[in-house]
N, C-alpha and C positions, 0 to 999 in steps of 0.2 A: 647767821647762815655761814658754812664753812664747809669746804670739799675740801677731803683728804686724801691725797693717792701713796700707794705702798705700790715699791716695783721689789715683789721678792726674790731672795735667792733659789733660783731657777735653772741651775746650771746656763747651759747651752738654748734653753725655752725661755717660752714668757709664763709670766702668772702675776698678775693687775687687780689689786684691792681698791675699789676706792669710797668711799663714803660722803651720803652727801648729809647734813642736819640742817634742817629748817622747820621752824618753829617747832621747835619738840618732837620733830617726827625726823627718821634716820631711812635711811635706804642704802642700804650695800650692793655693791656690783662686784662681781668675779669676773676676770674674763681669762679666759685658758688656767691650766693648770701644772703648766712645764711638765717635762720628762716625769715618770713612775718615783723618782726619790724625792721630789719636790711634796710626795708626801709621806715616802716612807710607808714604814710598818708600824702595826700596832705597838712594838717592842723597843727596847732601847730610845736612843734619844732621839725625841719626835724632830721630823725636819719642817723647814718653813710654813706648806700650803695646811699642817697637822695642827702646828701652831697657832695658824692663824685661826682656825675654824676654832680650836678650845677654848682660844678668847674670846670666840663669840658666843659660844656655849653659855662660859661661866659669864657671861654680862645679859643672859636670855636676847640674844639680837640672833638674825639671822638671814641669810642669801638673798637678798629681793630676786637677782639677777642673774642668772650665771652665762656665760657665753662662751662657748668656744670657737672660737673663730675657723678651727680648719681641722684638718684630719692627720696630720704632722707628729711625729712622735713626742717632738717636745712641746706639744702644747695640749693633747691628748693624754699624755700619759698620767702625772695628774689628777685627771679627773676621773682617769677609770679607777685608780687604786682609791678614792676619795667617796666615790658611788659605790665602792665594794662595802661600807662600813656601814649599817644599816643609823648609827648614830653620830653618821658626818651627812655630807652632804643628803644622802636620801631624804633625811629628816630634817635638813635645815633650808633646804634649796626650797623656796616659793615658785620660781620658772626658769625655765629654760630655753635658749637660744640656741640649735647646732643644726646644720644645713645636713643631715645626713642623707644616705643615697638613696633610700627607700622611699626619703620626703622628696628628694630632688624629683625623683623617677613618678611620684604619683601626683607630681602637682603638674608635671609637664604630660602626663598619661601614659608614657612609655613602661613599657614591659622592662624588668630589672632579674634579665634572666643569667643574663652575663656577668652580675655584681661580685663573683669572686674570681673573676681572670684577672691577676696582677702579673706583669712581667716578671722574671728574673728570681721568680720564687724557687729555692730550692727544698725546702722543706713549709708542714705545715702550721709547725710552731714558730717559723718567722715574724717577726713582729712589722706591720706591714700598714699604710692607711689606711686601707679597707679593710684589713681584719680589726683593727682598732677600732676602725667608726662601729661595723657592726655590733662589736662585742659592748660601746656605748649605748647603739638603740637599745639591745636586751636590757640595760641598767638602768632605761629611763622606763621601762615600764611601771609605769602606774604613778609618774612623776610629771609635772606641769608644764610637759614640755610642748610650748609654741608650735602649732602641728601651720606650719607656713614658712618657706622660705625666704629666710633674710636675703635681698638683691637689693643693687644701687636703684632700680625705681620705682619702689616703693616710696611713698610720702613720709613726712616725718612719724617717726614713732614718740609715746608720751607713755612713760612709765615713772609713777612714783615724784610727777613736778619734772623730771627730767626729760631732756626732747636727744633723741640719736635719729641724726642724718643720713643716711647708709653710703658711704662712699664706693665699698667695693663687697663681693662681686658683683662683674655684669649676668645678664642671662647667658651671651655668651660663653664666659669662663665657667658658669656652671653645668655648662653643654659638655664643655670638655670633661668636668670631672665626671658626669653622669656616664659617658661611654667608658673611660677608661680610668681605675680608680692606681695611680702609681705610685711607689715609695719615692721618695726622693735619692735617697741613697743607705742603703744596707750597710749596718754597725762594721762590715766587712769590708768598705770602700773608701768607711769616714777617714779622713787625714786629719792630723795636728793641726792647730794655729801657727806650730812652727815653721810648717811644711809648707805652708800656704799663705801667707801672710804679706805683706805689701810694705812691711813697717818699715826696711830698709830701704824705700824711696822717700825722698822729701816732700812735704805738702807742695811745694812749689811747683818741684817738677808734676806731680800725680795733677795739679791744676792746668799746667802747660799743656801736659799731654793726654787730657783727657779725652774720653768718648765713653758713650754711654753703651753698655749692652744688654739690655732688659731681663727678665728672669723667666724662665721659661715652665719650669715646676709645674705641674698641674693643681697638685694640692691648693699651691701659694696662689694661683691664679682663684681659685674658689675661696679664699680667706674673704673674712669680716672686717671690714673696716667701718667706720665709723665718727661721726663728730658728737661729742657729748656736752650738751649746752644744759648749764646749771647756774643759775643767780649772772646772769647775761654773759657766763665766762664761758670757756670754750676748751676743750682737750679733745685734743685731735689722736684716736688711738687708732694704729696703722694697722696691727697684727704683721700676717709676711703680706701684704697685699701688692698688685703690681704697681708700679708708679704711674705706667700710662694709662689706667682705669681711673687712677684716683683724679690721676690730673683730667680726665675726659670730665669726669662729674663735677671734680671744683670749676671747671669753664661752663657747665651745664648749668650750674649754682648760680652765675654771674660775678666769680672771682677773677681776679686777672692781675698781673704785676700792679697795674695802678691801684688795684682797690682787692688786697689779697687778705684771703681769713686770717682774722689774729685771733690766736688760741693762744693761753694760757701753759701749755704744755703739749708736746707731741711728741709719740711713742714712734720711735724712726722703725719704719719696716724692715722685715725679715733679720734683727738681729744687727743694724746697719751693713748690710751685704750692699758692695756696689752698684749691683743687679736690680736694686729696689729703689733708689734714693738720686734721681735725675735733678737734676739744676731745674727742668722745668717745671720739675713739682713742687721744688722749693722756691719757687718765682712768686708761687700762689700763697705761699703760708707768710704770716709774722709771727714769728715767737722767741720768746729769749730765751727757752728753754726744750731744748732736743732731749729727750732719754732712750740708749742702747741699753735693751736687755739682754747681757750673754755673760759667760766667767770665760770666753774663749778657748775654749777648749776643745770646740767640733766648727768645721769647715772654714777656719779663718775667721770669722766675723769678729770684731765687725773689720770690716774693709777700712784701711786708714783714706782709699781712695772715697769712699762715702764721705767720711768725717772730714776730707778737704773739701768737698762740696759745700757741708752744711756751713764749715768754718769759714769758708770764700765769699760762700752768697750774703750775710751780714756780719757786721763786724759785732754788734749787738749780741748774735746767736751765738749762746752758751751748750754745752753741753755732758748730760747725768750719766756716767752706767751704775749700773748696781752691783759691779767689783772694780773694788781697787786698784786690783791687778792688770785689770786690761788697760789703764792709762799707762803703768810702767811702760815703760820699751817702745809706746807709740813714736815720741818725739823724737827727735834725731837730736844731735847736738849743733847748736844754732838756733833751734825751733820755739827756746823757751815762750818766748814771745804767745805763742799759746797755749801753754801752761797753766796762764790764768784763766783759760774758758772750757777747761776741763774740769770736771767735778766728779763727787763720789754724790751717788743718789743719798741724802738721807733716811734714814729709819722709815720717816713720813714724811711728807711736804704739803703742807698744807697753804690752798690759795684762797 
């Protein structure tokens, strides 16, 4: 029996391969599909989420699962250029997981009249959550998509031997998305990681002077989170979820600093933005293995003030990105000291 997770290159998004085998039988999960180049075009050289699906092609395997967690450009995008290809996903996807607004709107029975007011739009080709999600329900047409919204109270789900927990979202959070569906911020607003970046403070100090300020997002507030229990191990995938939903449910669960989840792996939320990744959440979690998915290149992430946290809370807690390049220039000089608990994600990791 073996679980294998790939965190691919995904720009500034996520996109999460993992595979389980047990006794001769395999089960793949997707979960989001980064930004629109994460799979590229048909033409020239195929990028990551392109790649990975051919692999599965030429070995006859195929999607048990797919999930997207939220309606976010870089985890959205992805999946629509991947559902355009009538001989990628359409054809290889078994189910479907994606809380769209239509599903929101007809399981709580409200009218979905207002479902294209987005603030701040100036044109109609802007690329937008709600124009996103919708332009995904039309792709899932006639595809095995889960007509039930994923929320934290629902009981455990059982798919394929494997059991997912629903951590986030609440009903609440998908109240919000259901009235008003917002971009987070428009290609016009994004800032560098240079611009915005925290790295010229020391962990020390970002520890001294901490305080926490929650993330406000709508989108991120309606994300999929989840605990994924496979051969009694545990991967904890956050998506951008809020910290304080997650941590409401892991206290709901019967987790607590004395007797906190230990998971094999956790996929740190929103890209490790400080906004998402509270001391109090990580009070609840054991793991020796944190992974940030980003190349740093939109909104700062990850936050060097997150990454003091997760590195404060245990001295045990390691942590993966899936570029290189975002540990350069983290440490200040002095800091080498955690140097050794910084890692590049490999290819695969298998637990």
């Amino acid at each position: 029996m073996t679980i294998s997770v790939r965190v691919l290159h995904a720009g500034h998004g996520d996109c999460i391969f993992i595979s389980h085998q047990s006794d001769g039988n395999t089960f793949n999960l997707l979960i989001d599909g980064g930004p629109a180049a994460t799979f590229g075009s048909l033409y020239g050289y195929p990028s990551p989420l392109r790649l990975l699906l051919e692999e599965l092609k030429e070995t006859g395997q195929i999607i048990d699962l797919a999930v997207l967690t939220h309606v976010d450009d870089d985890h959205i995008g992805g999946f629509l250029e991947a559902f355009s290809h009538d001989d990628y996903l359409p054809s290889m996807v078994r189910e479907v997981w994606f809380n769209s607004y239509k599903l929101i709107s007809k399981e709580s029975g409200a009218a979905d009249d207002d479902k294209n007011h987005v603030e701040g739009i100036s044109s109609s080709d802007t690329k937008t959550s709600i124009t996103q999600g919708i332009t995904l329900e039309e792709k899932l047409v006639g595809i095995n998509w889960w007509q039930k919204v994923i929320r934290n109270d629902l009981p455990v789900i059982v798919r394929g031997g494997l059991e997912f927990t629903i951590l986030s979202p609440s009903v609440e959070c998908l109240g919000k998305l259901q009235k008003k569906w917002v971009r987070e911020a428009g290609s016009d607003v994004k800032k560098t990681a240079k611009e915005q970046t925290d790295y010229h403070l020391s962990v020390a100090d970002l520890i001294r002077n901490d305080k926490f300020v929650k993330d406000a997002s709508v989108p991120n507030g309606s994300s999929i989170a989840f605990i994924l229990r496979a051969d009694d191990k545990n991967i904890v995938l956050l998506g951008d979820a809020f910290a304080n939903i997650v941590t409401a449910k892991l206290l709901d669960l019967g987790y607590s600093e004395e007797c906190p989840l230990v998971a094999e792996v956790v996929k740190v939320s929103h890209h490790g933005s400080k906004k998402n990744t509270s001391s109090e959440l990580l009070n609840l979690i054991r793991s020796e293995r944190f992974v940030i998915s980003t190349d740093g290149a939109i909104f700062g992430h990850p936050d060097k003030r997150a990454v003091a946290r997760i590195l404060k809370n245990n001295e045990a807690n390691n942590i993966f990105f899936n570029y290189e390049s975002v540990i350069r220039g983290m440490l200040l000089s002095g800091e080498e000291e955690y140097m050794s608990r910084l890692h590049v994600f490999p290819s695969e990791m298998v637990l």
